[in-house]
VMD Tcl script that builds the backbone (N, CA, C; Angstrom):
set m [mol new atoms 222]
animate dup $m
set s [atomselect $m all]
$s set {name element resname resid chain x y z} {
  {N N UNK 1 A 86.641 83.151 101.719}
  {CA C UNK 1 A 87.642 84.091 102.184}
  {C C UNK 1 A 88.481 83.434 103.276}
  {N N UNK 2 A 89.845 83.480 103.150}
  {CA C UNK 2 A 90.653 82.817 104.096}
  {C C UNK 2 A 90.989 84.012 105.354}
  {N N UNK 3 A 90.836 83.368 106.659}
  {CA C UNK 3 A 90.735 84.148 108.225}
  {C C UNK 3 A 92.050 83.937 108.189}
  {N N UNK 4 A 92.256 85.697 108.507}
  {CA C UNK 4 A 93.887 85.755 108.832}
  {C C UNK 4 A 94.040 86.643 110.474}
  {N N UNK 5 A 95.004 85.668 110.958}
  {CA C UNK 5 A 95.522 86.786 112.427}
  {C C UNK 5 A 96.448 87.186 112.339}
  {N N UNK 6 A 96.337 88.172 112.788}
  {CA C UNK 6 A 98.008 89.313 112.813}
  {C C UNK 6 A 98.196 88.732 114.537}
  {N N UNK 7 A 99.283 88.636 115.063}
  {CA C UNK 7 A 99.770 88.174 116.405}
  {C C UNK 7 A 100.382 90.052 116.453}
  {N N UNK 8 A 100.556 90.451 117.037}
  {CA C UNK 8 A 101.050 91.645 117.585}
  {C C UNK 8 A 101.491 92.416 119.083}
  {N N UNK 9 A 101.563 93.617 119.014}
  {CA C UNK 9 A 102.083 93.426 120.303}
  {C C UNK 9 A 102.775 95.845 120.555}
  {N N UNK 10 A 102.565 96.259 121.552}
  {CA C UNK 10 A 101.861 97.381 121.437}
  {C C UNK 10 A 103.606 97.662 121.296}
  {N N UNK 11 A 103.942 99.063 120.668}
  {CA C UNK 11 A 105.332 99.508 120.431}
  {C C UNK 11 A 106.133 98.780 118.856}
  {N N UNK 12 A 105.767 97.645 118.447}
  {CA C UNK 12 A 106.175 97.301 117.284}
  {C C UNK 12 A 106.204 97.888 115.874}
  {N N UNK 13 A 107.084 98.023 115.502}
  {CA C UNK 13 A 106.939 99.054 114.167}
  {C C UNK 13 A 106.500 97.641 112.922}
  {N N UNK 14 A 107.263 96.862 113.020}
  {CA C UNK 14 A 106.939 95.793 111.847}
  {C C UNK 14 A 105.451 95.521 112.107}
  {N N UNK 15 A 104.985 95.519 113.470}
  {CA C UNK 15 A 103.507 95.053 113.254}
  {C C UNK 15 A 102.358 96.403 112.357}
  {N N UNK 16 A 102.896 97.102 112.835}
  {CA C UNK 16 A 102.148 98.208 112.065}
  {C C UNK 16 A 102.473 98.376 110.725}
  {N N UNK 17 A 103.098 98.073 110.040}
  {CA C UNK 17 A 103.656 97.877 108.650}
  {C C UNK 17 A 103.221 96.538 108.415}
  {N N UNK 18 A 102.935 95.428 108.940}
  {CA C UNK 18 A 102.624 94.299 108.702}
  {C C UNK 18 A 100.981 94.555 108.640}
  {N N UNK 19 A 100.447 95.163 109.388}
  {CA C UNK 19 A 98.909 95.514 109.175}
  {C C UNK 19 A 98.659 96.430 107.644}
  {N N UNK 20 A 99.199 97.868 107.551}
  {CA C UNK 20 A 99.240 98.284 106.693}
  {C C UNK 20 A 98.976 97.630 104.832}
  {N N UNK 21 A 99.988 96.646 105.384}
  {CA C UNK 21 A 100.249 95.975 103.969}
  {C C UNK 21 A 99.056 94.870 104.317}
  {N N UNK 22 A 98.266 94.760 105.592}
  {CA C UNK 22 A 97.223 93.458 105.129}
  {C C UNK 22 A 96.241 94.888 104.284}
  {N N UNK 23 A 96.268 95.931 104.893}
  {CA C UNK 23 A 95.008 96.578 104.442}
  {C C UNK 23 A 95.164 96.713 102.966}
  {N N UNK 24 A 96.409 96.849 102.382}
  {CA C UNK 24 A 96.708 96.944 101.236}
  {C C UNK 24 A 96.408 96.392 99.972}
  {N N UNK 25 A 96.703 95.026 100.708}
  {CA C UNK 25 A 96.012 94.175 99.844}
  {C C UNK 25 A 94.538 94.057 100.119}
  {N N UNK 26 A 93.764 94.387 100.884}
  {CA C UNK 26 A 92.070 94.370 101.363}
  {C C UNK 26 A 91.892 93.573 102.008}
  {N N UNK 27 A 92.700 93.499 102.948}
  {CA C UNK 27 A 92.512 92.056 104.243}
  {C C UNK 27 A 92.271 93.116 105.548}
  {N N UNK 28 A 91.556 92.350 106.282}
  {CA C UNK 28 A 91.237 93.271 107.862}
  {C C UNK 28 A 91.499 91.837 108.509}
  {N N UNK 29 A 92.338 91.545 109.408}
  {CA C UNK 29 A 92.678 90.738 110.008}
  {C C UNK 29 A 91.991 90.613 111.314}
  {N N UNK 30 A 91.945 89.626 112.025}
  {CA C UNK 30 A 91.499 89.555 113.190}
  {C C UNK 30 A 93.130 89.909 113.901}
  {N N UNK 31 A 93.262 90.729 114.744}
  {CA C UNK 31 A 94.583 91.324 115.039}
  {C C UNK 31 A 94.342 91.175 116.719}
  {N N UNK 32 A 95.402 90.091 117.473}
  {CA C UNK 32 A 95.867 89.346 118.622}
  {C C UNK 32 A 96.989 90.482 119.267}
  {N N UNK 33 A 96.567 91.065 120.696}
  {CA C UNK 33 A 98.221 91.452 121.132}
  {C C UNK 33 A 98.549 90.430 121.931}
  {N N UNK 34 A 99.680 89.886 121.661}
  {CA C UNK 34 A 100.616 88.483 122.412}
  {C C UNK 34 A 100.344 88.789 123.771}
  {N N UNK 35 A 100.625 89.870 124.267}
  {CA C UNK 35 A 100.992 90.474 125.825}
  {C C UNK 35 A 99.644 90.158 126.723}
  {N N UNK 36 A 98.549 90.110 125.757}
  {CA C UNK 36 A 97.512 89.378 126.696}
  {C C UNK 36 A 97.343 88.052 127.011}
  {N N UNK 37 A 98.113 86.905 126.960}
  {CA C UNK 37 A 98.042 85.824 126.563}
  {C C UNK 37 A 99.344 85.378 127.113}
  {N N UNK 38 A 100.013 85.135 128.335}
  {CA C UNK 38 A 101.182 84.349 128.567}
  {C C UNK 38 A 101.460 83.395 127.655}
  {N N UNK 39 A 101.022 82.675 126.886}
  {CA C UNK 39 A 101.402 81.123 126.002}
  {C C UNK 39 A 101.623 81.645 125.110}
  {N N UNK 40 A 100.663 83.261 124.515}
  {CA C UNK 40 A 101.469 83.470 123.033}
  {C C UNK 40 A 102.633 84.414 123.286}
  {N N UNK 41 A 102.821 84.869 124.512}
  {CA C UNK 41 A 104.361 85.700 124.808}
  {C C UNK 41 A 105.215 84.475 124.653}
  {N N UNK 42 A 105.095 83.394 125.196}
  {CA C UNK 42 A 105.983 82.327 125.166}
  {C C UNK 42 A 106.045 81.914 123.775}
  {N N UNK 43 A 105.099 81.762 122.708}
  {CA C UNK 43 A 105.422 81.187 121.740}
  {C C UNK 43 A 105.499 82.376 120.777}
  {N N UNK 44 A 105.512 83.384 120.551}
  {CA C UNK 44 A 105.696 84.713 119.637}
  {C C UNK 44 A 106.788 85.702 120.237}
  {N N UNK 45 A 107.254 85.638 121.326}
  {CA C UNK 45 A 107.656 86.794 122.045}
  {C C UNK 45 A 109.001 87.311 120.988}
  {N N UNK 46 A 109.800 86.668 120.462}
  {CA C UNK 46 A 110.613 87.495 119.621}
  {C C UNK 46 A 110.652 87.224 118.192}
  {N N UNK 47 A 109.315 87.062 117.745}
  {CA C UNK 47 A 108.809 86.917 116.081}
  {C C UNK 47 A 107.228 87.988 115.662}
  {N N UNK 48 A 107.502 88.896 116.933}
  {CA C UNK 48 A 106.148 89.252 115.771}
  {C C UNK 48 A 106.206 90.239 115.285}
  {N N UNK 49 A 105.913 91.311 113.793}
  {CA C UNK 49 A 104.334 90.047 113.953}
  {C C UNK 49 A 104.358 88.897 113.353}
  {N N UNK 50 A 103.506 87.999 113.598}
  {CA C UNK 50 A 103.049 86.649 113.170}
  {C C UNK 50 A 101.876 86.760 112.488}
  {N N UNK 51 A 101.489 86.155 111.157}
  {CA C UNK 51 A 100.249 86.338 110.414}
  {C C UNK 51 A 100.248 84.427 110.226}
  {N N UNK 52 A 98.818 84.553 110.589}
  {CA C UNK 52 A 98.247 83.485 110.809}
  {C C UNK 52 A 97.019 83.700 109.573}
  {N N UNK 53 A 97.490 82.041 108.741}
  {CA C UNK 53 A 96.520 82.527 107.651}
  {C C UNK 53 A 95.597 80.901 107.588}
  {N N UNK 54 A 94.243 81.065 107.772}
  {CA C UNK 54 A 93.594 79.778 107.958}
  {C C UNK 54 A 94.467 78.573 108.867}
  {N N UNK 55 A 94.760 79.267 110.312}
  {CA C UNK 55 A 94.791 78.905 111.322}
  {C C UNK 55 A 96.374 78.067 111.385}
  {N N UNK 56 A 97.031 78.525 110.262}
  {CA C UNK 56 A 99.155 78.331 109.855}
  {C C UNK 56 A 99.766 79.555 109.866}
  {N N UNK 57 A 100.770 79.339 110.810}
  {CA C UNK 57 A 101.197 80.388 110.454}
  {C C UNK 57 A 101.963 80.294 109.352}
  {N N UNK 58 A 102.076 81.651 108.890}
  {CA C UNK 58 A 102.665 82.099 107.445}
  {C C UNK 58 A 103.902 82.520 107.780}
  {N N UNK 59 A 104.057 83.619 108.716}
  {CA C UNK 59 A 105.105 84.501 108.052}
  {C C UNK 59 A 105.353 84.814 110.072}
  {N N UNK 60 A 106.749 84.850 110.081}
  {CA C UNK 60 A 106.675 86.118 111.006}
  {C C UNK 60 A 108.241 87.215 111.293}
  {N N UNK 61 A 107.792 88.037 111.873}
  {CA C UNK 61 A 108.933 88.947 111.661}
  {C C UNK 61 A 108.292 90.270 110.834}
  {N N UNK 62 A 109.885 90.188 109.705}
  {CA C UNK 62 A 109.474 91.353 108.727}
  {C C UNK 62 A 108.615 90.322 107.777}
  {N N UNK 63 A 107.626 90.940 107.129}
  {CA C UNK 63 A 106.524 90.044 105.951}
  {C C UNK 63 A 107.121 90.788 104.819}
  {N N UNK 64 A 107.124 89.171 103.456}
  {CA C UNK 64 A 107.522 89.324 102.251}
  {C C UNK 64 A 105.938 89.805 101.945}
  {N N UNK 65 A 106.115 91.313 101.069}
  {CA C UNK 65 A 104.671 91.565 100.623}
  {C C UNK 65 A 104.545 90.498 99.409}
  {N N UNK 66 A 105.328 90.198 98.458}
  {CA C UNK 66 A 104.715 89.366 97.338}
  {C C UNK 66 A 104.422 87.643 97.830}
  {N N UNK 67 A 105.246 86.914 98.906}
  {CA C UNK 67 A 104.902 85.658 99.158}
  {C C UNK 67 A 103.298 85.984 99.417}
  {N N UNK 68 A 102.844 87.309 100.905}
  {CA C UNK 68 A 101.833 87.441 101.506}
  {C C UNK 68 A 100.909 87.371 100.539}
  {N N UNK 69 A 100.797 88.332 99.341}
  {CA C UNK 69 A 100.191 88.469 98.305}
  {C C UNK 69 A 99.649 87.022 97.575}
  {N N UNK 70 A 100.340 86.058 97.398}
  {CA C UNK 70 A 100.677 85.297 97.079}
  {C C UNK 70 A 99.599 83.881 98.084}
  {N N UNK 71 A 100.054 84.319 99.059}
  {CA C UNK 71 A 99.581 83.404 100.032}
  {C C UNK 71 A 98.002 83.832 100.199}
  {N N UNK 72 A 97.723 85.575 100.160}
  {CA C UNK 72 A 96.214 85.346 100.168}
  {C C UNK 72 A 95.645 85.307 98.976}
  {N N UNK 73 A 96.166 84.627 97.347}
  {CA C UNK 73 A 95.405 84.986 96.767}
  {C C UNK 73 A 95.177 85.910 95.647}
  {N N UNK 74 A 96.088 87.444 96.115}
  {CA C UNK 74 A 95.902 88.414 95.126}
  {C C UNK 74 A 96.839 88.852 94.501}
}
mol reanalyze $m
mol bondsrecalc $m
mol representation Tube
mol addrep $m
């Protein structure tokens, strides 16, 4: 099974739609809020969410559901 992180961040609508659609496909992500973490505000602060899939990121912003799909697999 490939470990995926959601990067996130509290007030975001894409991140919550970006989770949604991991559950969708049957992924439970290990799910990061940036805001705890000065280095990932600096390196995420106007891309998330960010899905981190076996430790690359994939995607960030709005997520293509069929690449994601695609990328884990199903």
């Amino acid at each position: 099974m490939k470990r995926v992180v959601l990067y996130t961040r509290e007030g975001c609508h894409l991140c919550e739609d970006a989770l949604a659609l991991l559950a969708q496909l049957g992924v439970r992500p290990e799910v990061v809020d940036i805001d705890t973490d000065p280095g990932l505000v600096e390196q995420f602060h106007l891309w998330v969410p960010v899905i981190a899939i076996d430790g690359k990121v994939r995607f960030r912003g709005q997520i293509n559901e069929t690449l994601l799909a695609r990328e884990l697999g199903r």
